[in-house]
Phi, psi and omega in degrees: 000139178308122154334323182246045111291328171273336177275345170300294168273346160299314206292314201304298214271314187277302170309271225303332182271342183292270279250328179290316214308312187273020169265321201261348131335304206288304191295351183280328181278314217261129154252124173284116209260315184170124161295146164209086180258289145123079191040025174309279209295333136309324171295338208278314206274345184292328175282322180275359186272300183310316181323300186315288205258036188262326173302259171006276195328289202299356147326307174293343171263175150265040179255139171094359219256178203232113195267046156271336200002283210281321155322284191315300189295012192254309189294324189280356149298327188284332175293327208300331180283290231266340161262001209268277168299330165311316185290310195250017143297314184312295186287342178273304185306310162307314174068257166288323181311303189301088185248184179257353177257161160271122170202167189255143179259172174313120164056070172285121160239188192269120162283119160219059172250162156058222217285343202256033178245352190224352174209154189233020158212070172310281198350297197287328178306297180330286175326306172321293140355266150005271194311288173358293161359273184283341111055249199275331204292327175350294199091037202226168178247276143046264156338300186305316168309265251301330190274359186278310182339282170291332188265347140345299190277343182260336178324291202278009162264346197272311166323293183306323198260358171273319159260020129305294204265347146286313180278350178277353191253338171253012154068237169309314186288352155312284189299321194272342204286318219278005159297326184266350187224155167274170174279338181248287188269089142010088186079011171217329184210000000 
C-alpha cells in the first residue's frame, strides 16, 4: 500500500477521534436545557461515513484518479490543516455554546464575534474543508464528488434544522443575526 494512503487515512482516523475527544468533553461541560435535533446529527454522520467510504473504494481503482499524486497530496494536506484549524477556531469561540446536538444550553445566546460575525455555521465549514481536504490528497477527481456529495447532503440538513430551531428559540435576534451573515461561504452562501 502507498505511504501517503496511510498518511491518509491516519489523519482521517485522528480527526475522527479529536471529534469523539470533544464530544465527550462538550458533554462533562455543557448543561443542556432541551435538545430538538431531530435525527440532523445521524444523518450527519451517516453522509460522512458514506463519504469516506464511496472516496476510498474509488480511490482505490483506477478510475477517475489524477496522476499529480504529489501536488494533490500536498494540497489536501494544506485544506486539511486549514479546516483543522477553522473547525477549532469555531469551537473555541462558541465555547459553552458548543454542543454535538442541536440543543439549547443554559443562558443561551447568538455568538457573533470572530468567525461568527461573518458565517454562521464557521464549525461545518472547516469539516468541509477536511473532508475536501483528504478528498484531493486522494488523487482521484471522482473521490472528491462523491465525498463533496455526501457530505453536502448531511451539512445542509444539519444547517436547516439547526436554524429552525435557533430562530424558534431566539426569534427576531435571529432572524436579524441570519441577515447580516451567511451560512458558509462569506458575502456568498
Amino acid at each position: 500500500m502507498n505511504p501517503k494512503i496511510i498518511v491518509i487515512i491516519s489523519i482521517a482516523y485522528l480527526y475522527g477521534f479529536f471529534e469523539y475527544y470533544l464530544s465527550l468533553r462538550q458533554r462533562k461541560k455543557t448543561k443542556i436545557v432541551r435538545k430538538d435535533d431531530r435525527g440532523s446529527l445521524w444523518v450527519l454522520l451517516i453522509s460522512i461515513t458514506i463519504g469516506y467510504l464511496l472516496s476510498f473504494s474509488i480511490a482505490a481503482t483506477k478510475i477517475g484518479r489524477i496522476y499529480h499524486w504529489n501536488i494533490l497530496f500536498s494540497i489536501g494536506l494544506f485544506l486539511i490543516a486549514i479546516g483543522l484549524i477553522i473547525r477549532v477556531i469555531s469551537i473555541w469561540q462558541l465555547r459553552q455554546y458548543f454542543t454535538y446536538s442541536v440543543s439549547k444550553v443554559e443562558n443561551h445566546e447568538i455568538v457573533e464575534k470572530g468567525l461568527y460575525k461573518f458565517i454562521r455555521h464557521p464549525g461545518y465549514l472547516g469539516q468541509l474543508i477536511i473532508f475536501t481536504g483528504i478528498s484531493i490528497s486522494l488523487s482521484n477527481w471522482l473521490a472528491v464528488i462523491l465525498m463533496l456529495l455526501t457530505t453536502c447532503i448531511g451539512f445542509l440538513n444539519r444547517i436547516r434544522v439547526e436554524e429552525k430551531f435557533m430562530t424558534d428559540l431566539m426569534g427576531d435576534k435571529y432572524i436579524n443575526y441570519k441577515k447580516r451573515t451567511k451560512k458558509l461561504i462569506p458575502k456568498i452562501y
